[in-house]
C-alpha positions as CSV (number, residue, x, y, z in Angstrom):
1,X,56.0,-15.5,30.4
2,X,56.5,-12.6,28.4
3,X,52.7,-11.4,28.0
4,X,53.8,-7.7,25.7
5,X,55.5,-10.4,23.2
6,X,52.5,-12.7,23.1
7,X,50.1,-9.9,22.0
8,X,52.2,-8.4,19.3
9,X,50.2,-9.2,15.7
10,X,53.7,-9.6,13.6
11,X,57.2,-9.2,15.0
12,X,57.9,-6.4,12.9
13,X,58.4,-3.7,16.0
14,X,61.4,-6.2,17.5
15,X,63.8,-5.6,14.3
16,X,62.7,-1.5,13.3
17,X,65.0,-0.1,16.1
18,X,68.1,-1.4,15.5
19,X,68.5,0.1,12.0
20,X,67.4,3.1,13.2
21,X,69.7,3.3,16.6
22,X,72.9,1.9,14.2
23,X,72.6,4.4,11.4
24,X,72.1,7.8,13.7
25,X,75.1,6.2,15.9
26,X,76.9,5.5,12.8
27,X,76.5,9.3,12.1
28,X,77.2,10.7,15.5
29,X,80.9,8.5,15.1
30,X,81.5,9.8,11.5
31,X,80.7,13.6,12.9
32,X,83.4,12.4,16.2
33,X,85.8,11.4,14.0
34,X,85.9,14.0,11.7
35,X,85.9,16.6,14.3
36,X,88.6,14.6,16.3
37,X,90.2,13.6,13.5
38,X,89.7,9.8,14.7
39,X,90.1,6.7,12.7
40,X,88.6,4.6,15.1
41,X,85.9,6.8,15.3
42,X,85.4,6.4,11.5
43,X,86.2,2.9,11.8
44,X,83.3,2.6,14.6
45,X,80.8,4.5,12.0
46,X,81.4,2.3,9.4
47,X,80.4,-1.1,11.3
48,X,77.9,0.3,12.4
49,X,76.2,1.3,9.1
50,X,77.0,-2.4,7.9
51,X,75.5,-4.1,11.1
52,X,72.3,-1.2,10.4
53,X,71.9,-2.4,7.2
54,X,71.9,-5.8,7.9
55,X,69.2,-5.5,10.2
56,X,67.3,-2.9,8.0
57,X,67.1,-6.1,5.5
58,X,65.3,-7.7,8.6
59,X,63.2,-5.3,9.5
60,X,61.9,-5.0,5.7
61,X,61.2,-8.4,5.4
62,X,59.2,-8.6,8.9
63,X,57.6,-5.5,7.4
64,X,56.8,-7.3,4.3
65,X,55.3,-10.6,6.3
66,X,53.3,-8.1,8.3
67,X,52.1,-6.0,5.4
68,X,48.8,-8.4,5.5
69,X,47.7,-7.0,8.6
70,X,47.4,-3.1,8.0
71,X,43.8,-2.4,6.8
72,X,42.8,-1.8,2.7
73,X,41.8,1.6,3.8
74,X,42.7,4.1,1.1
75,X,44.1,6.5,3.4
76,X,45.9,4.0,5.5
77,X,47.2,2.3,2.3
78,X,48.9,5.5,1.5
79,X,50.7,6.0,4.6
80,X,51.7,2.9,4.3
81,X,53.1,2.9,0.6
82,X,55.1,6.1,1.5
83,X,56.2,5.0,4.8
84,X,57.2,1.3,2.6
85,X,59.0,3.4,-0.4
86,X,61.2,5.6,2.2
87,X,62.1,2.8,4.2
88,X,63.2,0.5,1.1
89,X,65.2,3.7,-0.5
90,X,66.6,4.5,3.0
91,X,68.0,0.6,3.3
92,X,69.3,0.8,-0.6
93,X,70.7,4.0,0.2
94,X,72.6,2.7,3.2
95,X,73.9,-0.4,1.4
96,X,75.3,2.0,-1.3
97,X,76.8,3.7,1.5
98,X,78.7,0.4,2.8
99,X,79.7,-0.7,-0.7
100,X,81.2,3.0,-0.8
101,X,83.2,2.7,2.1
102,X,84.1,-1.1,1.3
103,X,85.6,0.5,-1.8
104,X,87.2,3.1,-0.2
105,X,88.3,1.4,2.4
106,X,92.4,1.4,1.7
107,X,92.3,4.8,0.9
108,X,89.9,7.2,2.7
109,X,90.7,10.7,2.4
110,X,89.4,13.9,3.9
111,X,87.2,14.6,0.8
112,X,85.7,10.7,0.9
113,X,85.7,11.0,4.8
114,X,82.9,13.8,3.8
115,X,81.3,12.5,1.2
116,X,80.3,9.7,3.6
117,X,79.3,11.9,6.3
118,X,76.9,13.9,3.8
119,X,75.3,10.4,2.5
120,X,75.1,9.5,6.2
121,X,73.2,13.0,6.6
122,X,70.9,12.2,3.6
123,X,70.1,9.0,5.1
124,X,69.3,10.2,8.3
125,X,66.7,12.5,6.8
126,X,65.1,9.6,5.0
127,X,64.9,7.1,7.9
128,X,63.2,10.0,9.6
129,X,60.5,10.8,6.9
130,X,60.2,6.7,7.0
131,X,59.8,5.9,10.5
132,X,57.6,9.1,11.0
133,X,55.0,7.4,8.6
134,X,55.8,3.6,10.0
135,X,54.7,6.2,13.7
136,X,51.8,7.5,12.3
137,X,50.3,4.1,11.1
138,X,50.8,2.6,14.8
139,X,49.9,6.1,16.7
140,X,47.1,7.9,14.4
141,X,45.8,4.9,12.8
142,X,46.3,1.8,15.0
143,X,48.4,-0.5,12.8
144,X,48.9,-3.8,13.8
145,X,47.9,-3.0,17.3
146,X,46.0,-5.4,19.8
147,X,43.6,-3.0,20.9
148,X,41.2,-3.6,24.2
149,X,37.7,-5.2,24.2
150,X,36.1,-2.2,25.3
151,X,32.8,-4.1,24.8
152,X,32.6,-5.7,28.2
């Protein structure tokens, strides 16, 4: 029935995006509701860095299942080590982020409102870095892809 799922070597690409799309959407609502001075806006930037890093835990521990499957080649290994240390700091990061904002939560003022929005900054910049490197084992290297028999 679904023939794309089927081929996929490890379920890891089903759980990568939504940390991604949360924390960027987190930090478009944090730059809304400083600009429009907006506490839903905040509000909205906030669950959405918590329900992010939730599923950052679950796309590190599909990564980690899948780990097996990307080849002992030095220069892949590499890649991949840099593209596993970013990934791990960038979800640390973010749950020091929501255990900020849990703390701050009764009493969030303009110079905590931009404190977040710099750490939300800084871990855009890391899941960037990250996910460039998780790109370039798929795209340059062919990670954990089902490639075609060509041999036929």
């Amino acid at each position: 029935m679904l023939p794309g799922l089927r081929s996929m070597l490890n379920i890891h690409p089903l759980f990568v995006h939504f940390p991604i799309a949360l924390w960027f959407g987190a930090l478009l609502f944090e730059v809304l509701a400083l600009w429009r001075s907006n506490n839903e806006f905040h509000s909205t930037a906030v669950r959405l860095l918590n329900i992010g890093t939730l599923c950052a835990y679950a796309a590190a521990f599909t990564g980690w299942l899948a780990q097996s499957s990307v080849e002992p080649s030095l220069e892949i290994q590499r890649v991949f080590d840099i593209h596993e240390t970013l990934m791990l700091i960038a979800t640390s990061f973010a749950t020091a982020l929501a255990i900020y904002c849990f703390a701050k939560r009764a009493a969030y003022a303009a110079g905590s409102r931009r404190i977040f929005l710099v750490g939300l900054i800084a871990l855009a910049i890391l899941t960037i870095v990250g996910t460039d490197r998780g790109a370039q084992l798929v795209y340059q290297y062919a990670q954990s892809v089902n490639l075609p028999d060509t041999s036929k």
